[in-house]
C-alpha positions in Angstrom: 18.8 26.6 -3.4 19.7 27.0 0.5 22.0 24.4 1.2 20.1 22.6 4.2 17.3 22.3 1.4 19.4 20.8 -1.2 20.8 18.3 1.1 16.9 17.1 1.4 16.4 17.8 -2.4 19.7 15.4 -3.0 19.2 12.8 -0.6 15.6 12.3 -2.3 17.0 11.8 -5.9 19.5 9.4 -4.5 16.8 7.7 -2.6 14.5 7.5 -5.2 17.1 7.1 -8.1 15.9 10.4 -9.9 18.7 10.8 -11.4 18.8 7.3 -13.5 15.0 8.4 -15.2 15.7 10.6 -18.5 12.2 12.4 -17.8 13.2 15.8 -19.8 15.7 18.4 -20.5 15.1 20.3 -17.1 16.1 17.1 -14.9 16.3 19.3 -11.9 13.1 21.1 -12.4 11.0 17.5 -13.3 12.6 16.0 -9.8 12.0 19.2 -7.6 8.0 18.9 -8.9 7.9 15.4 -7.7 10.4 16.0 -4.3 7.9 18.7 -3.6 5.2 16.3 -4.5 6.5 13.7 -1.9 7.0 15.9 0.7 3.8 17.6 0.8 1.8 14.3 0.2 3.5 12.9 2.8 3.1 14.9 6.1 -0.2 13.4 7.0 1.3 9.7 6.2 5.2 9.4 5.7 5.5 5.9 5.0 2.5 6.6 1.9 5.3 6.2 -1.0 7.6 3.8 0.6 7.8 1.0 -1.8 5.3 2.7 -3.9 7.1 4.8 -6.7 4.2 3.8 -8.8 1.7 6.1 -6.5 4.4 9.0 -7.0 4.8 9.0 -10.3 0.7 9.0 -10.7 0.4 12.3 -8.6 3.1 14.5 -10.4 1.0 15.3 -13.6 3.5 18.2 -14.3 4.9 18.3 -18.5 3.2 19.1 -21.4 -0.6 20.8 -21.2 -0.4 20.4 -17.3 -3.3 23.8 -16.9 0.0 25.1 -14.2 -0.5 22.4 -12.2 2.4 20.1 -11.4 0.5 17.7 -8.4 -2.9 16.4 -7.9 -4.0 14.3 -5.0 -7.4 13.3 -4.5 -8.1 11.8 -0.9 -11.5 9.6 0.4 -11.1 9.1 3.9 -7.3 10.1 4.0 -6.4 7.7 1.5 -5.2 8.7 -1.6 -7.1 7.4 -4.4 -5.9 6.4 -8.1 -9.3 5.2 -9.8 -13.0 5.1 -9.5 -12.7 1.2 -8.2 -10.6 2.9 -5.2 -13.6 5.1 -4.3 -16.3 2.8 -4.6 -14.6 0.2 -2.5 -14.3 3.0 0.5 -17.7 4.2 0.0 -19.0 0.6 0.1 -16.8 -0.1 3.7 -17.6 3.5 5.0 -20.6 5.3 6.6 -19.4 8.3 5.3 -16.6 9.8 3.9 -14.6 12.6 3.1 -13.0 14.3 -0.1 -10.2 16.6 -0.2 -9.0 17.9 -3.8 -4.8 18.3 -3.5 -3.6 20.8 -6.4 0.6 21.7 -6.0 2.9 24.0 -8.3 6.5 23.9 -7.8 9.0 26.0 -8.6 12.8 25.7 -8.3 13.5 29.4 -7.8 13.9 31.8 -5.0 11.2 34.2 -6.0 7.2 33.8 -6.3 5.1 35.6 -9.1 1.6 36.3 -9.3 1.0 35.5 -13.0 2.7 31.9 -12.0 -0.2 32.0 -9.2 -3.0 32.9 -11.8 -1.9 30.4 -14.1 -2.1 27.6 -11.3 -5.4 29.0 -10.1 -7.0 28.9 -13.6 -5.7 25.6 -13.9 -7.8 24.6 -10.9 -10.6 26.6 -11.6 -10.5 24.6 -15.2 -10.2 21.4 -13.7 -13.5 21.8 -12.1 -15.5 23.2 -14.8 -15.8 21.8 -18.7 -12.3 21.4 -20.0 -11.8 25.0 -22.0 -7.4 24.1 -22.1 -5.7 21.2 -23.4 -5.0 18.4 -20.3 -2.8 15.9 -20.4 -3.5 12.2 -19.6 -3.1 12.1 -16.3 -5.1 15.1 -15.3 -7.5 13.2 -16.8 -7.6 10.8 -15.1 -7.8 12.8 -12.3 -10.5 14.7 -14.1 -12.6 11.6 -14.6 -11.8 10.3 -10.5 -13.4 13.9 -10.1 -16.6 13.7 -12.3 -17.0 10.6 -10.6 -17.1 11.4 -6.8 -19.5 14.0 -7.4 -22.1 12.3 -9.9 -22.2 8.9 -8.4 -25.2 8.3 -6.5 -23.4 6.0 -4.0 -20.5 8.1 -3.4 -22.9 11.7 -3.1 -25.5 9.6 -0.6 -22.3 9.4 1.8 -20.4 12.4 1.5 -20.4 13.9 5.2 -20.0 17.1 3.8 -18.9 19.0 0.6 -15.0 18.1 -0.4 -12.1 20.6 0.9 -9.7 22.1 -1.8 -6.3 22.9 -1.0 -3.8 24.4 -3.3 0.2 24.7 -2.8 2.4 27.1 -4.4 6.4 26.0 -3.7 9.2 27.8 -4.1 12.6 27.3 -2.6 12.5 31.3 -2.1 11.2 33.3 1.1 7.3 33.6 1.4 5.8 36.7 0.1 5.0 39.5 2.4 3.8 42.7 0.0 0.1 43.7 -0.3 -0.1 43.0 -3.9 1.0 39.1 -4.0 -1.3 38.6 -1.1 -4.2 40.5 -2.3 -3.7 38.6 -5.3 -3.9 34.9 -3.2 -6.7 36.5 -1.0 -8.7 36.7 -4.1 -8.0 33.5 -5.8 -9.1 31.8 -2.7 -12.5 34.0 -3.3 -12.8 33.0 -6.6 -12.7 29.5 -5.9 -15.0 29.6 -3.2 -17.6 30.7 -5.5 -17.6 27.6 -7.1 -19.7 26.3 -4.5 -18.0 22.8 -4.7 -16.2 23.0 -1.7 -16.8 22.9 2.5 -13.3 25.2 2.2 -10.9 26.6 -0.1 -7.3 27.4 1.1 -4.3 28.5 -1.1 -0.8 28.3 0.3 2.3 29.4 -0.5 5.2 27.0 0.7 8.4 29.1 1.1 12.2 26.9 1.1 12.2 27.9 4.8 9.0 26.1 5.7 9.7 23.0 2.7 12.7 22.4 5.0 10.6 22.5 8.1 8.3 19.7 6.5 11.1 17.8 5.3 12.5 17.6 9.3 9.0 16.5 10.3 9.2 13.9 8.1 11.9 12.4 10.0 10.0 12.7 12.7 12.7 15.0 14.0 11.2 16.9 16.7 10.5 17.7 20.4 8.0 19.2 21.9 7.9 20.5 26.0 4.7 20.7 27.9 3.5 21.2 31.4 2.6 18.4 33.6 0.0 18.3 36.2 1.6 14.4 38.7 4.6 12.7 36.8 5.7 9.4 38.6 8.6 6.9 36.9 7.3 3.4 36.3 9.9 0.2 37.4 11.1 -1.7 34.3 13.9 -4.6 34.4 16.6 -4.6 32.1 16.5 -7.0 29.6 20.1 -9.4 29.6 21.4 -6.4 31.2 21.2 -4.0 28.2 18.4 -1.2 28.9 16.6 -2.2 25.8 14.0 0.7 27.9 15.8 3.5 28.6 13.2 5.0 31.1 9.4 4.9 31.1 6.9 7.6 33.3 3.1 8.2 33.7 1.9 11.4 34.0 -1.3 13.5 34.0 -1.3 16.8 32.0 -4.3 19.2 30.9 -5.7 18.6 27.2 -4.4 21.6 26.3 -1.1 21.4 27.1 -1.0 17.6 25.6 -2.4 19.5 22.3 1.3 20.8 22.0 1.9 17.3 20.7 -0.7 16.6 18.2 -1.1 20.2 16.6 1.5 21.5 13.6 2.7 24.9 13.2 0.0 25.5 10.6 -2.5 24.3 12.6 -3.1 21.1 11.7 -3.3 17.7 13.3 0.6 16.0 13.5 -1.0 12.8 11.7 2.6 11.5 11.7 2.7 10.8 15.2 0.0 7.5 14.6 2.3 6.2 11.9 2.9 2.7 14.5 -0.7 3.0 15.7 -2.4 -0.8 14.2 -5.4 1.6 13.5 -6.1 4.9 12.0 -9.0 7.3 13.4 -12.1 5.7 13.0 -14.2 8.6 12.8 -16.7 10.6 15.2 -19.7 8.3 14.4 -18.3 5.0 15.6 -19.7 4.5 19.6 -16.3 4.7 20.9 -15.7 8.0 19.7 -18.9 9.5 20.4 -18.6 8.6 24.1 -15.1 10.0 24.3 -16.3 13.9 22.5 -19.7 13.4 24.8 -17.8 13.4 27.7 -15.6 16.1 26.8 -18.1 18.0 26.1 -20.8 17.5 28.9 -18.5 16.2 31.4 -15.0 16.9 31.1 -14.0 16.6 34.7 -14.7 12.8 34.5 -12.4 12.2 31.6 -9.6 10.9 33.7 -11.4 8.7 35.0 -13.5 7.3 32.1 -10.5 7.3 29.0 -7.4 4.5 29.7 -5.4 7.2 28.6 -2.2 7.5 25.9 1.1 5.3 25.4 3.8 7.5 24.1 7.0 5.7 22.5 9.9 8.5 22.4 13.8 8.3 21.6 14.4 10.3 24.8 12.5 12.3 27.5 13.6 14.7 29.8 12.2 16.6 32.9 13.6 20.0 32.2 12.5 21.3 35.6 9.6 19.9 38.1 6.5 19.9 36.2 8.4 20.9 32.4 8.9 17.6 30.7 10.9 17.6 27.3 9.7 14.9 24.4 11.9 14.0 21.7 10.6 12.2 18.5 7.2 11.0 19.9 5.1 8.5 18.7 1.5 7.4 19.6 1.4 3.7 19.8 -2.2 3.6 21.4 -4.7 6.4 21.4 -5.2 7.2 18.3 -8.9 7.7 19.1 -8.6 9.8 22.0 -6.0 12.2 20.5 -8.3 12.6 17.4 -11.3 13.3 19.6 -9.0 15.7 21.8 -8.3 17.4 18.6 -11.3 17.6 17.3 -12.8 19.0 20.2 -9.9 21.2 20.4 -12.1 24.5 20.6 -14.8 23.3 22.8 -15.6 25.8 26.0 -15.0 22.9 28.7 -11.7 21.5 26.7 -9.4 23.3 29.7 -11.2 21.4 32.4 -10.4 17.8 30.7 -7.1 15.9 32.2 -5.8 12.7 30.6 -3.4 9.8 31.6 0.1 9.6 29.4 2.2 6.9 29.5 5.7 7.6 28.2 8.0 5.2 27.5 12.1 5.9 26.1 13.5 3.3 24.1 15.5 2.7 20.8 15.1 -0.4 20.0 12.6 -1.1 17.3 11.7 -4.4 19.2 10.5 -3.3 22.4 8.4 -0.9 20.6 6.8 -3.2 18.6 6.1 -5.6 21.8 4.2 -2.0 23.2 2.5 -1.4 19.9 0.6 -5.2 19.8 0.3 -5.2 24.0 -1.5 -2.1 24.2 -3.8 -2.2 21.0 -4.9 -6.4 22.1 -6.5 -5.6 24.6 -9.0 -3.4 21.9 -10.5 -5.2 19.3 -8.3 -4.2 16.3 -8.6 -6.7 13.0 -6.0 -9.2 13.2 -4.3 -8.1 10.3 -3.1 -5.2 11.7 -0.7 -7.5 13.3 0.5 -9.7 10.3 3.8 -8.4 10.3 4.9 -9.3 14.0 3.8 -13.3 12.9 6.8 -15.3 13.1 7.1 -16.2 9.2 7.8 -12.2 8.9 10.2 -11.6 11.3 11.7 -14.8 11.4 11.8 -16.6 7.8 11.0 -13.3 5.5 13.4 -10.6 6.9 16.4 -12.6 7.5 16.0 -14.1 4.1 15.7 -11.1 2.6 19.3 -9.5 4.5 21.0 -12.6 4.1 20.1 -13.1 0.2 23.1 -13.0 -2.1 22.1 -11.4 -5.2 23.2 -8.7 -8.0 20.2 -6.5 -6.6 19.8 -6.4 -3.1 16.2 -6.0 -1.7 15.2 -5.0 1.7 11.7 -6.6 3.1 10.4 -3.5 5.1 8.4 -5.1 7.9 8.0 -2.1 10.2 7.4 1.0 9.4 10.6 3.4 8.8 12.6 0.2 9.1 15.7 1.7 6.6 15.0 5.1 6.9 18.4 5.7 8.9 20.6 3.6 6.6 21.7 6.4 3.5 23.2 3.1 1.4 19.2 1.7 0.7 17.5 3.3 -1.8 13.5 3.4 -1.8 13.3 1.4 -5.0 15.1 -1.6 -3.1 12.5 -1.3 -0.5 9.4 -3.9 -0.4 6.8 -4.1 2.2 3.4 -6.1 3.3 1.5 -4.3 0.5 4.3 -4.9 -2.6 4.7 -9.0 -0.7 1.1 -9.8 -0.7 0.1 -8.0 -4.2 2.4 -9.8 -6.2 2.1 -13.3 -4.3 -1.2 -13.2 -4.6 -1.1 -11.9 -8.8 2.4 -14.6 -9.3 1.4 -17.6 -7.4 -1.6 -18.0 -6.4 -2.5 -17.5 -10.1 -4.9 -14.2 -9.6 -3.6 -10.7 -10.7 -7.0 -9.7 -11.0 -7.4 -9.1 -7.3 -3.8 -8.0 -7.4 -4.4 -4.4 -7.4 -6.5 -4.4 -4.2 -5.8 -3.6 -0.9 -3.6 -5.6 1.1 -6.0 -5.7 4.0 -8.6 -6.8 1.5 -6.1 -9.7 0.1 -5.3 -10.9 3.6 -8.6 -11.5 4.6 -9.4 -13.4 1.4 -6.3 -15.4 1.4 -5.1 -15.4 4.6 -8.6 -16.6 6.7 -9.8 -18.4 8.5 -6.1 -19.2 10.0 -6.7 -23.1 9.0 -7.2 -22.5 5.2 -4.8 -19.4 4.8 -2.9 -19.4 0.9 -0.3 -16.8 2.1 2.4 -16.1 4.6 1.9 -19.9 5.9 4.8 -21.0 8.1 5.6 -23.8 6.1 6.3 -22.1 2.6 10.0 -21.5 1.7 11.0 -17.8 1.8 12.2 -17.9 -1.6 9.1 -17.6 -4.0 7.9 -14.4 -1.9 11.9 -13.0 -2.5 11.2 -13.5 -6.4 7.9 -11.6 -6.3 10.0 -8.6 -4.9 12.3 -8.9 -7.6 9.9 -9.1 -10.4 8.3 -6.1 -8.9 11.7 -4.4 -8.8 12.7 -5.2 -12.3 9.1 -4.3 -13.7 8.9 -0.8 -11.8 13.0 -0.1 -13.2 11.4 -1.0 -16.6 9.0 1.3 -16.1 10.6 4.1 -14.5 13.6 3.8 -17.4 10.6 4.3 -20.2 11.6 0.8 -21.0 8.1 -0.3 -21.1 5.3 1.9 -22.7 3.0 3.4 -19.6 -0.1 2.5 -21.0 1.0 -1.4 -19.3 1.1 0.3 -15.6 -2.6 -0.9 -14.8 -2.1 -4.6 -16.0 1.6 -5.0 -14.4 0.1 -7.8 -12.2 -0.7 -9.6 -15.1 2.3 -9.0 -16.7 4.1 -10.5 -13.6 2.1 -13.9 -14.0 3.3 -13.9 -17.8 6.9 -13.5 -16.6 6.2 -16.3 -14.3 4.8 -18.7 -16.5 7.4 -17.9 -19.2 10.0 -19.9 -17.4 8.6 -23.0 -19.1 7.5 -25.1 -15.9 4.8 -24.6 -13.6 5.6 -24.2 -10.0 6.2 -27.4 -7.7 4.3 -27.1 -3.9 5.2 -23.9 -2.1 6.7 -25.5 1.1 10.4 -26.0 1.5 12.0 -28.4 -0.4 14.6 -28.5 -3.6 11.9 -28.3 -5.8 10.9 -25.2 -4.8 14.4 -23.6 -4.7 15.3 -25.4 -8.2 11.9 -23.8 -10.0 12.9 -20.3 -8.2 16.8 -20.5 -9.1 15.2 -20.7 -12.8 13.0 -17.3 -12.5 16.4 -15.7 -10.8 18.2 -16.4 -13.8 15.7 -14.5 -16.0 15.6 -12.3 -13.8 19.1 -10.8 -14.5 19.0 -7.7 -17.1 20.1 -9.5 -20.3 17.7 -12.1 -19.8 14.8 -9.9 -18.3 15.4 -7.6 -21.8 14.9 -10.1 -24.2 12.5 -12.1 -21.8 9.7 -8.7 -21.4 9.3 -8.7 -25.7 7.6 -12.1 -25.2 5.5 -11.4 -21.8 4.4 -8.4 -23.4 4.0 -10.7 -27.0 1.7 -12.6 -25.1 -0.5 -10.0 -23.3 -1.2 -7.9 -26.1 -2.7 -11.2 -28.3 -4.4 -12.0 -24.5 -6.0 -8.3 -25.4 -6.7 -8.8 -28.8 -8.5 -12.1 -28.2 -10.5 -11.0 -25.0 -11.4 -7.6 -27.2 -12.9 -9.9 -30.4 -14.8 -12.0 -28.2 -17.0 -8.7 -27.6 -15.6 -8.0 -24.0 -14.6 -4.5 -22.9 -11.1 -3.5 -22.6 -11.9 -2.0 -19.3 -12.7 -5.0 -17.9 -9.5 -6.9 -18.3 -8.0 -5.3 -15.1 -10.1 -7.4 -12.2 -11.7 -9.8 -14.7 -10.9 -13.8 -14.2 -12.2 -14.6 -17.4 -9.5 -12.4 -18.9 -6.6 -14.1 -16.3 -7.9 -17.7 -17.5 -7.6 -16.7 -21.4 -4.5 -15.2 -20.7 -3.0 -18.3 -18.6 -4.1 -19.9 -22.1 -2.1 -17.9 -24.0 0.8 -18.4 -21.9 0.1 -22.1 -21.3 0.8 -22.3 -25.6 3.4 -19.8 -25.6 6.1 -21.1 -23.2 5.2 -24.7 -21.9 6.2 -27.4 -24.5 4.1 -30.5 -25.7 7.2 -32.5 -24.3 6.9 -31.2 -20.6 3.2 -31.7 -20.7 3.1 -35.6 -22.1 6.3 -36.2 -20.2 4.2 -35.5 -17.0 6.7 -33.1 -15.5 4.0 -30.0 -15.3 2.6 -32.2 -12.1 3.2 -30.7 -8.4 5.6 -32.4 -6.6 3.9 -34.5 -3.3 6.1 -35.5 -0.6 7.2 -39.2 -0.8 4.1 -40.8 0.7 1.9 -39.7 -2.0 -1.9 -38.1 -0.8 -4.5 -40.5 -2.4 -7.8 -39.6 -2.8 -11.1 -41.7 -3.1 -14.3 -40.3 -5.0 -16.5 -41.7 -8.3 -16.7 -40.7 -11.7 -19.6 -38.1 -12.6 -19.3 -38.0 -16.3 -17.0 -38.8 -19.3 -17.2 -36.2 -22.1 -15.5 -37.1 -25.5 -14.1 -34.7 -27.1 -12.3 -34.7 -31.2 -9.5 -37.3 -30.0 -9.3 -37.1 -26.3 -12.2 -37.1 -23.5 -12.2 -35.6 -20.1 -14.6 -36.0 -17.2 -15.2 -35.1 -13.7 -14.5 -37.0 -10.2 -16.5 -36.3 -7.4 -13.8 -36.2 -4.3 -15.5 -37.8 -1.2 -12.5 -37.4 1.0 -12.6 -33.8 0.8 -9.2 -33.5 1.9 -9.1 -30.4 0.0 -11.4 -27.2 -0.9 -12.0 -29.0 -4.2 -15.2 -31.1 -4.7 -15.3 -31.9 -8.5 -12.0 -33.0 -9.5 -11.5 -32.9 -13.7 -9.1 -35.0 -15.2 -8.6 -36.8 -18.6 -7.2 -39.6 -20.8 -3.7 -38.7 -19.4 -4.7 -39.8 -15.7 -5.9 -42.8 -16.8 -4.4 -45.4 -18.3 -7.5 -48.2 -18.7 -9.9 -48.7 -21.1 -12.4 -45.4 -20.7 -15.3 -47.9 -20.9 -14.7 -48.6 -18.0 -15.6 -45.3 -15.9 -18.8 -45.4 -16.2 -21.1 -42.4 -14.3 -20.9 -43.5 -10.1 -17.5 -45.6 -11.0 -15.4 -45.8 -7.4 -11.7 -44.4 -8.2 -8.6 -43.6 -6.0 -6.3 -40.4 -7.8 -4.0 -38.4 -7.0 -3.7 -34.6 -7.5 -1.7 -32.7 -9.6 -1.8 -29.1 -10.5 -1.9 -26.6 -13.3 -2.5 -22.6 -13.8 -6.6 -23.7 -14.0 -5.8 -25.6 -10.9 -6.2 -28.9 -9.6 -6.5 -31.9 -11.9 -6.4 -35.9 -11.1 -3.5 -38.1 -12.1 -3.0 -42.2 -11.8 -7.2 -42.6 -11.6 -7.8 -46.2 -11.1 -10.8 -47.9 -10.6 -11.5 -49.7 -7.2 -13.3 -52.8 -7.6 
């Protein structure tokens, strides 16, 4: 392997920690398929497996009865998908949308062969037909994500147009020049088309040469020089006299020359350079859009007048002679809509008569450019959780907590994007971001790992609005519970990249999370800062330490599987359990009798902590329900000082003579909590 190439090759097993996983005899060969995997996977979107080894692992389906295929991706509007749910729940939020199928064979040599090429392409041509070769499990499931897309009525009714196939042959050698090879890729690529699947069919090979070239582009290592029409510098103070802005210029340049910028070697639209853009590309059918490709098209010469133009963050910018400028590591912080319709309308006849506005501004320092990134996107109406990391909690309370945290395993909150990428000491596994934070708070405490698997976008807006009610990120909550949801999510994904716990868990992890949770014998005091909080969390840590997390996962996973077993001989489906409450409240059950004792339950201690001037509530009794030696009833809360309106409770929180609560009965309570939620304590009657 060139040596350039092996440095990117090494520095992604260290990152990655490939070398821990004892995946097969050909180590080497089983981390190239899923380096090349990343790197290919991640041109459009960079940041797509940071924090998310899970999504990488799902992709590589190269081993045993793989058909010659080593990587599948399937994207619905540029998002990689891993299940059916994932498709329906962009089909329901999109007008339309658009498939590409992603197929990938690597090869650590320095040579390419055409039988290596058939056996690929018969892979793919396999994959799309009935299966006539033995698949393995996870081409299955691609297989099934497949059948899907193109036989659900939904999905077809919004399909813009038929889905694009692309396939990837990767070798660390040089590309293949002679007739024969090519004549041999010129006719797969026939063959394929006459499937009649596809809008397009393209098969590449990927030389070392060019696999280095991606691997720079990751980094965002480039520079790109373009001709400018007017160029004027724009006055900036210093900040406590450091230049925290190096320099910062407007200029004017034709749309072909600014196409320098967004277009690849191959072509292809440099998606990388939107990667701190709030929003991606919403598409040629929103109004926005279609006003901005109407007026290149029908009137380009009023463009610079009628777009606000482009903000430009670089590392450094230099006029290399009058009207030559010189852009080093560019990134779009606002346009994202204009360069998209630029591009798309790349080939349009009046495209060399349309001039934009750029602003370009130099600067280093990761604050300044978020400051740009929120002040240029406000003043458009982008949703407001584009924004949730620059909130104080998150760049005040999170990420310092997370630097400063003494621990055995160090974890990194990852609020911007890219954040670590410079520092070689921090591994990808240690790495956490919004997505992994709000995923397993939501699935560890806030009690619901059936939405734990959705979208972080999704979660905010259920959990996180309106502002006054929000369940997450509040600036009140102690830093620590959110650092122990990292850590379980650390420890779970080493278990499972070690093969220390059996794959077929991957899809209920958020549940198993809950488990681990509960199995600390105490349910959790109020979420705001205080000893309680830090006491209950200092508990989890200490299970959380290998020789206890070891012995600890034989009894989380105890639990689950008699969950499973129960849920399964009630009649339910065991393809339900993944997003089904119903299972979570059986399974809280199960947990509830497996790992919180009698003694902490009598001796009251399960109750949330309130702050010394205790919250009491007013309301009446509904109804008293007897029940083999205990009884339970309902109180109607009048105050409403909660979301709650029927409050349960039962001959614990009462210490009286049950006669006495009759149906309309006045009472005062207060609250205390359990996995099933609020419950009243110390009822007494009002007379």
């Amino acid at each position: 392997m060139e040596p350039i190439l092996k440095a990117h090759f090494n520095n992604f097993k260290k990152k990655f920690e490939i070398d821990a996983i004892p995946t097969s005899s050909d180590k080497d060969g089983a981390a190239f398929e899923k380096f090349v995997n990343y790197v290919l996977f991640s041109m459009d979107y960079p940041e797509i497996f940071t924090a998310d080894a899970e999504l990488l692992d799902f992709v590589g389906v190269g081993g045993s009865n793989d058909t010659g295929i080593d990587g599948i991706g399937i994207k619905v509007n540029d998002r990689l998908v891993r299940n059916t749910d994932e498709v329906t729940e962009i089909a329901l939020a999109s007008k339309k949308i658009n498939v590409e199928f992603f197929f990938i064979q690597s090869k650590m040599k320095n040579k390419f062969e055409k039988t290596e090429l058939n056996t690929f392409g018969t892979g793919v041509k396999v994959f799309f037909s009935d299966p006539a070769l033995p698949e393995n499990a996870r081409i299955r499931e691609f297989r099934e994500i497949k059948d899907f897309i193109y036989s659900d009525e939904a999905v077809v009714r919004k399909l813009d147009k038929n889905p694009s196939l692309f396939l990837y042959y990767v070798s660390t050698g040089s590309e293949p020049t002679e007739d024969n090879f090519l004549g041999n890729q010129k006719f797969l690529t026939q063959e394929l088309e006459k499937i009649q699947y596809f809008e397009s069919v393209e098969v590449k090979v990927v030389g070392g040469k060019q696999l280095i070239k991606f691997c720079r582009e990751l980094e965002n290592k480039f520079d790109v020089q373009m001709n400018v029409i007017d160029i004027f510098p724009l006055s900036v103070d210093t900040v406590d006299n450091e230049t925290d802005v190096k320099k910062a210029y407007a200029f004017t340049c034709n749309a072909l020359e600014f196409l320098k910028v967004l277009t690849k070697e191959d072509g292809s639209l440099r998606r990388s350079l939107f990667n701190d853009n709030v929003r991606d590309y919403l598409g040629d059918s929103k109004n926005v859009n279609g006003e901005i490709e109407k007026t290149i098209t029908e009137n380009p010469e009023m463009f610079l007048l009628c777009n606000n133009g482009i903000t430009i963050v670089c590392t450094d910018f230099e006029q290399v002679r009058d009207k030559l400028v010189k852009i080093e590591n560019p990134q779009i912080v606002n346009g994202c809509q204009t360069s998209n319709s630029l591009f798309n309308q790349r080939d349009t006849l009046n495209i060399h008569k349309v001039k934009l506005l750029v602003r370009l501004i130099s600067t280093e320092n990761p604050g300044i450019s978020n400051q740009i990134v929120r002040g240029t996107n406000k003043q458009n109406q982008v949703l407001e959780e584009a924004f949730e990391t620059t909130r104080g909690f998150h760049q005040d309370t999170l990420e310092p907590f997370f630097l400063a945290f003494e621990n055995n395993v160090k974890i990194y909150y990852e609020r911007r994007a890219k954040q670590y990428n410079e520092d070689p000491l921090i591994k990808k596994t240690q790495i956490v971001n919004l997505r992994i934070l709000t995923q397993t708070f939501v699935s560890i405490f806030l009690d619901s790992p059936h939405d734990g698997h959705r979208h972080e976008s999704i979660l905010l807006k259920d959990y996180a609005e309106p502002r006054d009610s929000r369940k997450i990120f509040i600036e009140e909550h102690s830093p620590y519970p959110y650092y122990i949801c990292a850590l379980i999510w650390y420890m779970f994904e080493k278990y499972f990249q070690e093969e220390r716990i059996n794959r077929d868990y991957k899809k209920y992890k958020a549940h198993l999370y809950l488990i681990f949770r509960m199995s600390v014998g105490e349910f959790p005091p109020k979420l705001t800062k205080s000893k309680q909080i830090e006491d209950y969390c200092s508990k989890l840590l200490h299970i959380l330490k290998e020789e206890q997390f070891a012995e600890r996962l034989e009894r989380v996973l105890s639990v689950f599987d008699a969950t499973q077993r129960l849920w399964i001989g009630k009649g339910k489906s065991r393809d339900s359990i993944k997003d089904r409450k119903g299972f979570t409240d059986l399974m809280l059950e199960q947990a509830r009798e497996n790992f919180i004792s009698r003694e902490y339950l009598t001796k009251g201690k399960a109750l949330q902590d309130e702050k010394d001037d205790k919250v009491i509530y007013e309301g009446i009794v509904l109804n008293i329900i007897p029940k083999n030696d205990f009884w339970f009833g309902f109180i109607k809360n009048v105050n409403r000082y909660e979301d709650e309106d029927n409050v349960y409770f039962d001959n614990r929180g009462y210490g009286g003579d049950v006669k006495d609560l009759s149906p309309n009965t006045p009472v005062r309570f207060e609250r205390g909590t359990n996995p099933k939620g609020y419950f009243g304590i110390n009822v007494q009657r009002i007379n």
